[in-house]
N, C-alpha and C positions, 0 to 999 in steps of 0.2 A: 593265881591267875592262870589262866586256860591258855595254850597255846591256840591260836587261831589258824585254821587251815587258808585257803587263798579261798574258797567258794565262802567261808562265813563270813570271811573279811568283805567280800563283795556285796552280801545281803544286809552284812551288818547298820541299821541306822545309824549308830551311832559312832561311826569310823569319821573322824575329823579331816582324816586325807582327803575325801574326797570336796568336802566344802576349800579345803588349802588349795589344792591341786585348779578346782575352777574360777574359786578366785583368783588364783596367779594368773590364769587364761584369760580372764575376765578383766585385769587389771592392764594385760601384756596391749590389749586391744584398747584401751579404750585409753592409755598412753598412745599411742601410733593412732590414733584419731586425730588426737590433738598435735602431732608432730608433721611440720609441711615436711614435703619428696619425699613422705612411706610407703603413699600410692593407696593404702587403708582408707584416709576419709573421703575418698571421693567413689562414684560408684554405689551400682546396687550390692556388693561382695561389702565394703564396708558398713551398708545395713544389717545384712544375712550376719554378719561376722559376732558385732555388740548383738545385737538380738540373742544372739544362738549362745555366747560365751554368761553376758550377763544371766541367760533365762536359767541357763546350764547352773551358775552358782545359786541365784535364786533356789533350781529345787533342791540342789544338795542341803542350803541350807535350813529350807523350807524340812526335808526328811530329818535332818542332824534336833531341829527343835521338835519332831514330832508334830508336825501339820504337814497340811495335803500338798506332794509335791510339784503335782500339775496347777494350783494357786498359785505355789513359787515361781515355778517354770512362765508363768505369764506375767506376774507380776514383774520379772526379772529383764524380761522381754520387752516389756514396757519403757522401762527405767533406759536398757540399753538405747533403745529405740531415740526418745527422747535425747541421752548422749550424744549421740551421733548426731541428731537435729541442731543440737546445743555446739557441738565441734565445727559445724558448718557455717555457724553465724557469729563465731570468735576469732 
């Protein structure tokens, strides 16, 4: 196995960090959605936030399986979106 420099690691698809990394983001948020006094669900910042964190994991995970990461990126975006709809009426 090849050492990997820090720029191939970055271009690499198939680097698992980065799907780990926005998941965790993505999960960190949309926990403090659902938790009353985080100040996260309420607010246009708690839409922007799931949107942006979810859409975030979506492309990563969207490039990690080898499809189009701007699909992920929306599809992900969607999802959070919905979240947050769903955090609001629980």
């Amino acid at each position: 196995m090849q050492n990997e420099t820090s720029e191939s690691a970055f271009a690499n698809r198939k680097n698992i960090m980065w799907v780990l990394l926005s998941g965790a983001m993505a999960t960190t948020f949309i926990v403090l959605l659902f938790l009353p006094d985080t100040g996260v669900g309420t607010g246009t910042i708690g839409v922007y936030a799931a949107m942006l964190w979810c859409g975030l994991f979506g492309a990563a995970l969207a490039r990690y399986t080898g499809r189009n990461g701007w699909l992920g990126f929306a599809i992900g975006s969607v999802v959070g979106l919905l979240i947050q709809i769903a955090s609001q009426l629980v």
